[in-house]
C-alpha positions, 0 to 999 in steps of 0.5 A, a space after each residue: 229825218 230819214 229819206 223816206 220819201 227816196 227810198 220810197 221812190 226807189 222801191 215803188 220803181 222795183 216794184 214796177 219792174 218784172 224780169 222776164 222769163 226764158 220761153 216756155 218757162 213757167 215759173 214765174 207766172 201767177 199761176 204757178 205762184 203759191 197763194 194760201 199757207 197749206 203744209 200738205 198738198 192734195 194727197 194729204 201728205 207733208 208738203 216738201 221742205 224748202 231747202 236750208 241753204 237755198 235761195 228760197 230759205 234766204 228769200 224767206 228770212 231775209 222776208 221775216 227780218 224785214 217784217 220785224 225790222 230786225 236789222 241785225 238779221 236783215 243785214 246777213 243777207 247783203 252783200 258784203 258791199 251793201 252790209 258795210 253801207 247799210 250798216 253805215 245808215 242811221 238807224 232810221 234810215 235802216 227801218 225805212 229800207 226794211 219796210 220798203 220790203 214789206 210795205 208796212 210802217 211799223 213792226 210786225 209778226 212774221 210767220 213762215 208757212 209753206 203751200 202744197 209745192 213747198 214754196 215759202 209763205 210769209 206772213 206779217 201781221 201788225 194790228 192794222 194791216 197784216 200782208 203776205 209774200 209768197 214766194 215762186 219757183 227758184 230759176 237758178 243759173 249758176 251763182 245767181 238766183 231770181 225767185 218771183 214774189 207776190 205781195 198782198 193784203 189779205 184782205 185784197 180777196 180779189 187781188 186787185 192791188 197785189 205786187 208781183 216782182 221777181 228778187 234776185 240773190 247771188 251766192 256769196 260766200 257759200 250764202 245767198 244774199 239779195 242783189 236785185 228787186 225787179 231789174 234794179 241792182 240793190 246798190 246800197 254804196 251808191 243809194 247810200 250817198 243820195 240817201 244821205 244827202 236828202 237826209 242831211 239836208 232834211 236834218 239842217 232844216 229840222 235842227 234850226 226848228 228844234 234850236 228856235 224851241 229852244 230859245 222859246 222854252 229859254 225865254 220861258 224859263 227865264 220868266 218863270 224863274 227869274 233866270 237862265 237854266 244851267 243846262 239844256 236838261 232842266 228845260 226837260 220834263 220831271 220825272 215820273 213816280 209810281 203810284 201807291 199801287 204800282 200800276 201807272 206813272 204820274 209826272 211830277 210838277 214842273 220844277 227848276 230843275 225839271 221845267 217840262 219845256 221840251 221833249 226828253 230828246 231835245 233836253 237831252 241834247 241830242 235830237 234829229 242827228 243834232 247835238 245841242 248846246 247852250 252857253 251863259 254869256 252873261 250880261 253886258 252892263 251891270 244889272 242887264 238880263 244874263 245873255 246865252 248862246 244856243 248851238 246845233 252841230 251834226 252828230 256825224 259830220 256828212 251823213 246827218 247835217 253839213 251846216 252848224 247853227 248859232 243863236 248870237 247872244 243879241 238873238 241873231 241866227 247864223 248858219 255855216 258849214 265848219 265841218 262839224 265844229 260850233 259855229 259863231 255870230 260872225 256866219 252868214 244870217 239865216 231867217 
């Protein structure tokens, strides 16, 4: 479970920051911001290009990538600090930083215009909500550039909810890549380290959920079926077949093999940055009901969990951080 709500906090705080602009300098004011995607301006010609290799062209993609959460292409405009740590996120903690950009949940349409000055328009466009960034004049001081944007639903005709912040992007490389939103430094490093540990902590107390399912739909089974399952997969769902026609899959019946009682994740032994195992203990006494032990492991040790869980085969729970190792019955009780 990814550290939505951090990164929330961290982009509603950008957000709410505006760098200020040298006296008589108008372009960062509102007025002087592009608002409707023209491509001629009132002569009715071409309106100018907006140069390839400059920060507004790099402000524009970085934008577009943001909107189709394209992370590959988002990450080309990091620094070479910020690329290494996000590229270090999960996945999932990489589309909560894009949509952060974006304000939108899910991907989008991204669309590039320009307004009659040539300043970047970009459009995102989802089948509920679609919003529109557009992009002001470029105040450039040596290798640093800060660029101010305005956000809005388009359908905020009035522009009552429209967020205004200035970007920042510094030239690295010959390319220029985000640095800053409002008067906050885009430091990935640092960000990643509190957004992985409210992520970790997150993933502990989904895991011990996710492995008390598992126990449930074991006990299931094992009443359906008169025994245990051979592994977390036959708790899966069955597999879909095609109809005569071809046009839509229909699940098989529930099986042995295939019991369809849990999700295809969980039977697949991985789920929530966990990794899931069950073990056959057998039976004490002879004739007494088989016994197992169910185990939750951090897929990656640090960044999606530090605890290990044990479910003992008398039905004990038990959590201790091993490093990334199995736990056993003898860790300390958890409820």
């Amino acid at each position: 479970m990814t550290s939505v709500l951090a990164m929330a906090s961290w982009a509603a705080n950008a957000r709410a920051q505006e760098s200020s602009s040298r006296p008589g300098d108008t372009s960062t004011s509102r007025e002087n911001l592009p608002r409707m995607p023209t491509v001629k301006n009132a002569e009715g010609t071409t309106a100018p290009p907006v140069a390839a290799n400059g920060p507004a062209a790099a402000l524009r993609d970085v934008l577009q990538a943001a909107c189709s959460q394209n992370a590959g292409d988002f990450s080309r405009y990091l620094t070479a600090r910020s690329k290494e740590s996000f590229e270090r996120l999960t996945p999932a903690a990489r589309v909560a930083l894009m949509k952060r950009f974006v304000l939108l949940n899910v991907p989008g349409k991204a669309t590039a215009s320009a307004n009659a000055a040539g300043r970047p328009i970009v459009r995102c466009e989802t089948p509920d909500v679609t919003t529109e960034m557009s992009i002001g004049g470029t105040d450039t001081r040596d290798n640093l550039a800060f660029l101010p944007m305005e956000l809005r639903d388009v359908t905020d005709s009035t522009g009552a909810n429209v967020h205004q912040i200035t970007m920042g992007l510094v030239r690295e490389d010959n390319q220029w890549r985000l640095l800053s939103i409002g008067v906050l430094l885009l430091d990935l490093p640092s960000l990643e380290i509190e957004w992985d540990a409210e992520e970790a902590e997150a993933n502990e107390i989904t895991a011990l959920g996710n492995l008390r399912r598992l126990a449930e739909a074991v006990e299931t089974y094992r009443r359906a079926y008169f025994r245990l399952p051979e592994s977390l997969a036959s708790l899966g769902p069955p597999p879909s077949r095609t109809s005569a026609k071809g046009t839509q899959a229909k699940p098989l019946a529930a099986t042995r093999e295939h019991a369809g009682l849990v999700d295809e994740e969980l039977a697949g032994s991985n789920k929530d940055g966990y990794e899931f195992r069950i073990i056959i203990a057998g039976a004490e006494t002879l004739g007494a009901p088989a016994k197992y032990q169910l185990s939750a492991i951090p897929s990656a040790y640090g960044r999606t969990g530090k605890r290990s869980f044990f479910r003992d085969p008398d039905g004990g729970w038990h959590a201790a951080d091993h490093g990334g190792a199995v736990g056993s019955a003898s860790d300390p009780l958890v409820q």
